[in-house]
C-alpha positions as CSV (number, residue, x, y, z in Angstrom):
1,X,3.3,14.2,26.4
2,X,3.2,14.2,22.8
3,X,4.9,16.6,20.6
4,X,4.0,18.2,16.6
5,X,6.2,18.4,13.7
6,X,6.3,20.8,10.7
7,X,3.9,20.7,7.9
8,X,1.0,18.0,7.1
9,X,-2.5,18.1,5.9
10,X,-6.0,16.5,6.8
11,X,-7.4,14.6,4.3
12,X,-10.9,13.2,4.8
13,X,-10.1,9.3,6.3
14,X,-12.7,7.4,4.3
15,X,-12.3,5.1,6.8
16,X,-16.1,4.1,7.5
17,X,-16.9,1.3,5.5
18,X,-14.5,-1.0,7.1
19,X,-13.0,0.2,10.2
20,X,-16.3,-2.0,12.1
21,X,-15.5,-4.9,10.0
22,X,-13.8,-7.6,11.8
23,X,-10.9,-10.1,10.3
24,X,-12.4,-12.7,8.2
25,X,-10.7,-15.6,6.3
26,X,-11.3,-16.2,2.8
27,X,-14.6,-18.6,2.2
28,X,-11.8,-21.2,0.0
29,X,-8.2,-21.5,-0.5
30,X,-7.0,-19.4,-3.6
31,X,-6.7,-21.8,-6.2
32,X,-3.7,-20.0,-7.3
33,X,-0.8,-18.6,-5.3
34,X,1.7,-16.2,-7.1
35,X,5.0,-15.6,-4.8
36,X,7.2,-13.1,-6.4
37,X,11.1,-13.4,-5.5
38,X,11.1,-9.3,-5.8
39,X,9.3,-8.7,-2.3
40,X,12.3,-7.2,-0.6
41,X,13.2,-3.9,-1.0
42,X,17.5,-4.9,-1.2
43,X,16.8,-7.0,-3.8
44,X,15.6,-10.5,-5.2
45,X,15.5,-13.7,-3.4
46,X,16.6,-17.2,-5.0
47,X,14.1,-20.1,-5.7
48,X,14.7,-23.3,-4.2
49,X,11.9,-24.9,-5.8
50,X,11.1,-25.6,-9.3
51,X,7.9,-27.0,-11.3
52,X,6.6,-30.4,-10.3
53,X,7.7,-29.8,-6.9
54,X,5.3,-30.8,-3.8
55,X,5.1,-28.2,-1.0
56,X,2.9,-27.8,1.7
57,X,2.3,-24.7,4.2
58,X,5.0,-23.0,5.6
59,X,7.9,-24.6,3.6
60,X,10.6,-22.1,2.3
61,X,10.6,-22.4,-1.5
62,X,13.3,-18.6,-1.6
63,X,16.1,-17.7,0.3
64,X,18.0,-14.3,0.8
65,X,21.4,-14.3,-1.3
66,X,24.4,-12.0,0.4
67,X,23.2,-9.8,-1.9
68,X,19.5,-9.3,-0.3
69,X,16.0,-10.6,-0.7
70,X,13.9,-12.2,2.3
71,X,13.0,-15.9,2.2
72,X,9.7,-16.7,1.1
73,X,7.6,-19.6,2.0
74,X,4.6,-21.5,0.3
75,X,1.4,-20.0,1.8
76,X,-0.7,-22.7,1.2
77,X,-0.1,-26.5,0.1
78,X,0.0,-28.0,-3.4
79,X,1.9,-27.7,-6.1
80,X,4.7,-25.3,-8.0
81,X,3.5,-25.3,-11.7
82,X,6.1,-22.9,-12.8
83,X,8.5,-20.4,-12.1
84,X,8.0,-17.7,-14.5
85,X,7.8,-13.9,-15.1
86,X,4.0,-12.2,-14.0
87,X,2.7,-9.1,-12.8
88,X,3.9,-7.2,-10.2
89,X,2.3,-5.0,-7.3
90,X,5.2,-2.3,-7.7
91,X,4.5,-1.8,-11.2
92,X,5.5,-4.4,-14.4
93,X,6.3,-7.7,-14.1
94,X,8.6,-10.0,-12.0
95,X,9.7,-13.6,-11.7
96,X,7.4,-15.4,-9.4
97,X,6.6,-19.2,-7.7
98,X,3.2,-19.9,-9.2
99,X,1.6,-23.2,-6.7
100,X,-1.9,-24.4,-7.8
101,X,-3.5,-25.2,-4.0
102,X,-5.0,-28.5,-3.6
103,X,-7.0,-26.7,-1.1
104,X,-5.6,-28.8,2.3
105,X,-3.2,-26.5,3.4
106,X,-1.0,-29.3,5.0
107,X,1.6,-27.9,7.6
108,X,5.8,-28.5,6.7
109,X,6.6,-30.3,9.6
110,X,9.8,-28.5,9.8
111,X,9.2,-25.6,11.3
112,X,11.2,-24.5,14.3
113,X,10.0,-24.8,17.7
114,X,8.4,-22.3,19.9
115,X,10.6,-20.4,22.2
116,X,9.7,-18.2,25.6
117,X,10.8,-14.7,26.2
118,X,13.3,-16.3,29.2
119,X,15.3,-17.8,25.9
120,X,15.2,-14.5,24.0
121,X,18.2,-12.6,22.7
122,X,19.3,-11.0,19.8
123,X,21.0,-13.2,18.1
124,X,18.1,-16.1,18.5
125,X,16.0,-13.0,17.8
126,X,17.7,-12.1,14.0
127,X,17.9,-15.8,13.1
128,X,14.2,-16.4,13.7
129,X,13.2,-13.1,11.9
130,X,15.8,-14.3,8.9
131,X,14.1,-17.6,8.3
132,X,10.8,-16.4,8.4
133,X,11.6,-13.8,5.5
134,X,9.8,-10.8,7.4
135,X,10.5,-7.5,5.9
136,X,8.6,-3.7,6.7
137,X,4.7,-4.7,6.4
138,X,4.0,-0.3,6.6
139,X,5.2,-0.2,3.1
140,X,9.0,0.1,2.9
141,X,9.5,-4.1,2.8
142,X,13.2,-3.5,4.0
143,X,14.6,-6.9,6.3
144,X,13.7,-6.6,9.5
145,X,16.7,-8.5,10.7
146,X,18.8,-6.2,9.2
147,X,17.0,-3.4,10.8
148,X,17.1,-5.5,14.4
149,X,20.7,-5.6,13.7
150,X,21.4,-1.4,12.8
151,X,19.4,-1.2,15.9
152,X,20.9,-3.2,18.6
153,X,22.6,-1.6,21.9
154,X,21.9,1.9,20.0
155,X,18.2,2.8,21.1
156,X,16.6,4.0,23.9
157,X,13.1,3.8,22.6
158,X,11.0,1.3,20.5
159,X,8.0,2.9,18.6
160,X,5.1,0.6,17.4
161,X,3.7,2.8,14.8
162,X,0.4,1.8,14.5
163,X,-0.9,5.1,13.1
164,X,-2.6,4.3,10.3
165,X,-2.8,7.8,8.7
166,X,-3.6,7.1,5.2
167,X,-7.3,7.6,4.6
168,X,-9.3,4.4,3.4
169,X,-6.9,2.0,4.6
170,X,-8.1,-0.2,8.1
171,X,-6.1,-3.5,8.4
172,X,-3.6,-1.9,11.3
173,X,-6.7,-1.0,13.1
174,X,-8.4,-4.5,13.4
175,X,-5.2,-6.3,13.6
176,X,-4.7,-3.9,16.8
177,X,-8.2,-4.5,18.2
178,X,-8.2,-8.0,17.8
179,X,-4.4,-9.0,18.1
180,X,-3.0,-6.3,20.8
181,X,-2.3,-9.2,23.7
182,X,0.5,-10.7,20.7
183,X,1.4,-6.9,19.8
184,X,2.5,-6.6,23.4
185,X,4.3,-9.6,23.6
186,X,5.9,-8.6,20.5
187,X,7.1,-4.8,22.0
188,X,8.6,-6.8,25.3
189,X,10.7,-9.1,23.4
190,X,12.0,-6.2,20.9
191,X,13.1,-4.0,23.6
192,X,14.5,-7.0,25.5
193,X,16.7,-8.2,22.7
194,X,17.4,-4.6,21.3
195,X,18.6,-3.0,25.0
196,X,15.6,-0.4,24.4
197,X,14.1,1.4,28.1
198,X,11.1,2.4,26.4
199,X,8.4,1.0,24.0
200,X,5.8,3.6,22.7
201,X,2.6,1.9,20.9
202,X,1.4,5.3,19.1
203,X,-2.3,5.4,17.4
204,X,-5.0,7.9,16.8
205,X,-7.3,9.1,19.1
206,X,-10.1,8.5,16.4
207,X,-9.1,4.4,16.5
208,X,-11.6,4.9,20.0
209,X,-12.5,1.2,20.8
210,X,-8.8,-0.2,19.5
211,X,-7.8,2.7,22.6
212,X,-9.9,1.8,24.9
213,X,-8.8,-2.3,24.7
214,X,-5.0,-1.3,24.5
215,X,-5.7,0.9,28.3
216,X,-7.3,-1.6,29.9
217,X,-4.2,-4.2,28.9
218,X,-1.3,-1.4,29.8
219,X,-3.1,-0.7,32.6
220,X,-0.3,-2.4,35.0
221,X,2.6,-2.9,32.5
222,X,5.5,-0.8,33.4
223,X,7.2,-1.5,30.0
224,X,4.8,-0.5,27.4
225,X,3.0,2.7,27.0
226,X,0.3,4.1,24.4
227,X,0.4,7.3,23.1
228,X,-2.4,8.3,21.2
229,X,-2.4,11.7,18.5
230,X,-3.9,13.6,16.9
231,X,-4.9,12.2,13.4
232,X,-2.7,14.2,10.9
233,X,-1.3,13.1,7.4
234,X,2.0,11.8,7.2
235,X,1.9,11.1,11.0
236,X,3.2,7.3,10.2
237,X,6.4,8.7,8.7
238,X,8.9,7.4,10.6
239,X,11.3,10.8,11.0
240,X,7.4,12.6,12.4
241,X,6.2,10.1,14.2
242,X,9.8,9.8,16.3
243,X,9.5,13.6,16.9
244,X,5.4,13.3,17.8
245,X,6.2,10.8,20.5
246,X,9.9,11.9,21.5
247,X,9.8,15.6,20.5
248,X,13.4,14.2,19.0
249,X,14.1,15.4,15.6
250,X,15.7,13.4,12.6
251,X,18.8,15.1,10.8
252,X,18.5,15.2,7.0
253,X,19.9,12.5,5.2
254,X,20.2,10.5,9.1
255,X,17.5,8.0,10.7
256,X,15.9,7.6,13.7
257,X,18.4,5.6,15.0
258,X,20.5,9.0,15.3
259,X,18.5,9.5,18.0
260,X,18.4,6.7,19.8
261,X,14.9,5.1,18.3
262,X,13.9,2.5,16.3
263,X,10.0,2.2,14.7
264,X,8.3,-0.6,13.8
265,X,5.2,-1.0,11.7
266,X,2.5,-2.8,14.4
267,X,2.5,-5.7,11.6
268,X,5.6,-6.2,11.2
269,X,5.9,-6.5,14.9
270,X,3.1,-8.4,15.0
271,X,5.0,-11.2,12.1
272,X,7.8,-10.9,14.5
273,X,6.5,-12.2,17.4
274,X,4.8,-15.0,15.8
275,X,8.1,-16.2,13.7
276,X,9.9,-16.1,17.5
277,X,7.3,-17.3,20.0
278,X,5.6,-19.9,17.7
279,X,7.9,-20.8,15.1
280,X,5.5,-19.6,12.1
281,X,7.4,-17.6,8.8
282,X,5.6,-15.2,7.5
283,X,3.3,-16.5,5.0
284,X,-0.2,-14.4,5.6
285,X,-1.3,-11.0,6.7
286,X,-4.2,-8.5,6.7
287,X,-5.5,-6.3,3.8
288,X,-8.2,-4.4,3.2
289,X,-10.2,-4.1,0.3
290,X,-12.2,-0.9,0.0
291,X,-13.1,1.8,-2.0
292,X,-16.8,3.3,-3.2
293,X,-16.3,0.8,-5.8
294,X,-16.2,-2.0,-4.3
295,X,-19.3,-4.3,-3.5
296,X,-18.9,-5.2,0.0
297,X,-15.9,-3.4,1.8
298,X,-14.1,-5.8,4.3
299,X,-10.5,-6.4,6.2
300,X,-8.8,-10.0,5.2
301,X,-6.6,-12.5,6.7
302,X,-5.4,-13.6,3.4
303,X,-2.3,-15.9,2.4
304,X,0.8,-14.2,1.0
305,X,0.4,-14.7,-3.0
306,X,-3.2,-14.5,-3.2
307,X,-3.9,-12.5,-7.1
308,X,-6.2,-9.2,-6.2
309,X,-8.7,-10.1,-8.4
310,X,-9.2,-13.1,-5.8
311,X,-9.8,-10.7,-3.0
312,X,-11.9,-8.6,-5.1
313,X,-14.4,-11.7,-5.7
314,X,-14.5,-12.5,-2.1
315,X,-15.5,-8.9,-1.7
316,X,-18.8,-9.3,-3.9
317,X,-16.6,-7.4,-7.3
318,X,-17.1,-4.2,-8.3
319,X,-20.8,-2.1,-7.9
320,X,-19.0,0.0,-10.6
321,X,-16.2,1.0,-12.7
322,X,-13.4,1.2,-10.8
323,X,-11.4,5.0,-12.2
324,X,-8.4,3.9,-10.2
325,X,-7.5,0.8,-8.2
326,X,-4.2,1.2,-6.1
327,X,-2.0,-1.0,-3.8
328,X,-2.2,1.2,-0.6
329,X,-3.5,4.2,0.3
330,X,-4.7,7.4,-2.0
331,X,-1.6,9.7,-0.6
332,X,0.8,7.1,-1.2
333,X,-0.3,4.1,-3.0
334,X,0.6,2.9,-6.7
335,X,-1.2,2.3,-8.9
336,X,-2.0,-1.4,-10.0
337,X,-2.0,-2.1,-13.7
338,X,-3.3,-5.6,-13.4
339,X,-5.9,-7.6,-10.8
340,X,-3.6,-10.5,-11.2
341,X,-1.1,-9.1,-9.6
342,X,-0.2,-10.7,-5.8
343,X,-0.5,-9.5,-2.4
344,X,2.8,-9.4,-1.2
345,X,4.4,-9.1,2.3
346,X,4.3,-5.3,1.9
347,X,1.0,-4.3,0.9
348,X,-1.7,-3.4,3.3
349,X,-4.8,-2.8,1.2
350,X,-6.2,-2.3,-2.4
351,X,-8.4,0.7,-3.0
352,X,-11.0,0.9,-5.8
353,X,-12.2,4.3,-6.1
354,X,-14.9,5.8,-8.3
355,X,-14.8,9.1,-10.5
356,X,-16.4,10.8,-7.6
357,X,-13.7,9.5,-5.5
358,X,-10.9,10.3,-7.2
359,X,-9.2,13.7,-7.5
360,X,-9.2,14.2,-11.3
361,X,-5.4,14.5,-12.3
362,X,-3.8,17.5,-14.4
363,X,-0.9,18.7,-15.7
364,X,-1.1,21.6,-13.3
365,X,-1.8,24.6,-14.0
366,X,0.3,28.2,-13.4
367,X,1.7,28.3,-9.7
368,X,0.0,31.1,-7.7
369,X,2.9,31.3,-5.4
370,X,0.5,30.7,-2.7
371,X,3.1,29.2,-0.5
372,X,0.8,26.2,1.1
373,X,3.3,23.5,-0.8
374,X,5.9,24.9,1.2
375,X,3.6,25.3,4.9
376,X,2.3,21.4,4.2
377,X,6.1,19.9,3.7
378,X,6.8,17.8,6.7
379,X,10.6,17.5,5.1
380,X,10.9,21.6,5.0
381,X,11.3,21.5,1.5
382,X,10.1,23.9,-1.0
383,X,8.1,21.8,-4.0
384,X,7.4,24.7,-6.3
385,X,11.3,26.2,-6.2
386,X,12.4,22.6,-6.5
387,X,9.9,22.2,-9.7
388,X,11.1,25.5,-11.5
389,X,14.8,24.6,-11.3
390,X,13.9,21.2,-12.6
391,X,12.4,22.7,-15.8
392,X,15.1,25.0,-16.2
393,X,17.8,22.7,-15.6
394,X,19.3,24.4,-12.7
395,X,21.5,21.7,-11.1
396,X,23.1,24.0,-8.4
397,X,19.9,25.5,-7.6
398,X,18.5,21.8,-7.3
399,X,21.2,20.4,-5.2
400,X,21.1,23.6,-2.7
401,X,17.2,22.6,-2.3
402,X,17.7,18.8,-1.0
403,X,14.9,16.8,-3.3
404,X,16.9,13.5,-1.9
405,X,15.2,14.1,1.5
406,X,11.5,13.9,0.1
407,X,9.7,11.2,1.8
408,X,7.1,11.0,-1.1
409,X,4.1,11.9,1.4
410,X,2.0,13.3,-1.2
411,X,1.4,16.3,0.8
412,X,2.6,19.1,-1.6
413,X,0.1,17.8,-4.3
414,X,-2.9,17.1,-2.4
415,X,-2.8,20.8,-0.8
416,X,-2.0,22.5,-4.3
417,X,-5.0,24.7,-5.7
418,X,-4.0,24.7,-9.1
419,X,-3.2,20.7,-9.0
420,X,0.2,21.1,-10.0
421,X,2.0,17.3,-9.6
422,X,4.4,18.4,-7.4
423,X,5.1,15.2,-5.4
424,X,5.6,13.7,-8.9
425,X,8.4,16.3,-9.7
426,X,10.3,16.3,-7.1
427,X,10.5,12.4,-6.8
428,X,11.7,13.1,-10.5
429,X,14.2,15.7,-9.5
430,X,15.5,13.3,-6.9
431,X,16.2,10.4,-9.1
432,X,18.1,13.0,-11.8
433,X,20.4,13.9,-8.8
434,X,21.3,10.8,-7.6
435,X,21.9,9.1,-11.2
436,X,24.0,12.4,-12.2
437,X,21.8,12.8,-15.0
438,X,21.1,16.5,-14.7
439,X,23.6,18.7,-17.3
440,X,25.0,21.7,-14.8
């Protein structure tokens, strides 16, 4: 039984150009691989390579420090020609491990060895996840081990979010279709190491043939169940999907863990289980390149590192101008400043759109006080009152209206008839507040 939460809208998915197109490799090996140490969201991780050095596939050339990052590993082999600042995914620039690939990709030799799920426990679990330098692959890039450790002995239920709800954006979709037998192993050995009764793999009903592979499988497995929803923006949120599939809902300011549930991104999952059953860190994973710009839509298996502007080649380029290009989604995405900018561990897709496409931005115009910011507000905020007391300064009336528990969905703007940048605003208004920088 599935349950609804508050708010959300229904944005057209866009989703046709690739959602048929299977995983492919890239023709060649990226000639150039750009690692940034700035792909964990607690920080930046610490070289341990430096230029001349020889690396080869799968070798750690970061580490986490105690005061975060995520290791990172060479995604292909050659070798480090500097370690120097370049663009960045999130927006500016960022120290990075540039390796020129000799095109081989030669295996390290020390990677650890496979283990079975009759040798799995938690701490074997958090140690693998550690080394292999896997973060949150939906987006927020957090540790997972960290997460695995919040999480242990205090859930009930495991939720696999493979929702998917951001329009355009298919590389969750195929890696379920054609990975779901590892995405299974991965929810048994979670909720084995984590204590969890439950493991809920939650898609939409629209994903139909990525449904009807995953029944077939479950068909006799007493462990793992799929739910399947309704599609409905933000869905993949982790406080609505735990009250879609649990009917439990989040406190403000808490997590899902205050309700005994834990969610995984179905990548990150997927990374998981490949770092713990055959020793392999976390050096590719699936994007899609799309957009009514692009030449030839497809979905990649593509090394960690590899510059856009690569992927966009092995996409056929651009049929035309490109308005806006973003890293992500349209509802959520940023925007990328630069094609030589890297995939990184976080990032799921790069969307090209057109001037048809795009939703042409504004300044906004007067509010109407048509109230459909406030009905689409999965948080149960009110955008427009939170935007007035921001341009009149009104700390108390600011504070009293919660801005700190926007998710960033998007929602508020995208529903807005007078185009108002309300999502924008209130992320503002949220940053003021917790910096202290608003005057009373």
């Amino acid at each position: 039984m599935t349950h609804s939460f508050f708010g959300g809208v229904f944005p057209a998915t866009r989703k046709e150009s690739t959602r048929r197109k299977p995983l492919n490799l890239l023709s060649e090996s990226p000639r150039e691989i750009i690692l940034p140490l700035s792909m964990s969201a607690d920080g930046p991780s610490i070289p341990l390579v430096r230029p001349g050095d020889r690396v080869r596939l799968g070798q750690p050339v970061a580490r986490w420090s105690e005061t975060g990052g995520a290791a990172a590993h060479a995604s292909v082999s050659g070798k480090v020609t500097a370690v120097e600042d370049r663009p960045h995914p999130w927006g500016g620039s960022s120290p990075a491990i540039v390796i020129r690939s000799d095109g081989q990709d030669t295996p390290w030799e020390g990677s650890p060895d496979p283990l079975t799920l009759r040798e799995a426990n938690l701490t074997l679990l958090i140690e693998r996840v550690q080394q292999a330098g896997i973060v949150g692959m939906g987006g927020a890039a957090y540790p997972a081990w960290k997460k695995l450790d919040q999480a242990a002995g205090r859930v009930d239920t495991l939720i696999i979010n493979a929702a998917e709800c951001e329009p355009y954006v298919t590389a969750d979709h195929r890696l379920l279709l054609e990975r779901a037998k590892y995405v299974i192993q991965g929810g048994e050995l979670l909720a084995r190491c984590l204590g969890a009764s439950h493991v809920v793999l939650v898609t939409e009903g629209d994903k139909l043939n990525a449904v009807e592979s995953l029944e077939r499988r479950l068909r006799r497995n007493k462990l793992v169940r799929l739910c399947t929803v309704r599609t409905r923006y933000p869905l993949g949120a982790e406080k609505q999907i735990v009250q879609t599939v649990t009917g439990r809902e989040v406190p403000p300011g808490g997590s899902p863990l205050d309700v005994k549930c834990v969610v995984f991104n179905l990548a990150t999952v997927f990374a998981m289980q490949d770092a713990f059953f055959q020793g392999r860190p976390l050096t590719h994973r699936v994007v899609t390149v799309t957009g009514g710009a692009v030449t030839r839509p497809r979905n990649l298996w593509v090394p960690i590192g590899t510059p856009w502007r690569t992927l966009l080649e092995a996409c056929g380029g651009l049929r035309e101008e490109a308005e806006l290009l973003l890293t992500g989604g349209p509802m959520m995405g940023v925007r990328l400043a630069s094609l030589d900018a890297p995939v990184i561990k976080s990032t799921n897709s790069l969307v090209c759109l057109t001037t048809f496409e795009r939703k042409p931005e504004s300044t906004g115009s007067v509010c109407i006080r048509c109230g459909k910011c406030v009905e689409s507000c999965p948080m149960h905020l009110a955008p427009t009152f939170i935007r007035q007391a921001l341009k009149s300064s009104d700390q108390t009336a600011l504070v009293k209206l919660h801005p700190e528990d926007c998710n960033g969905c998007g929602c508020c703007s995208f529903i807005c008839p007078a185009q108002i940048p309300l999502v924008e605003m209130v992320s503002q208004a949220k940053a003021l507040l917790e910096k202290g920088e608003m005057a009373p």
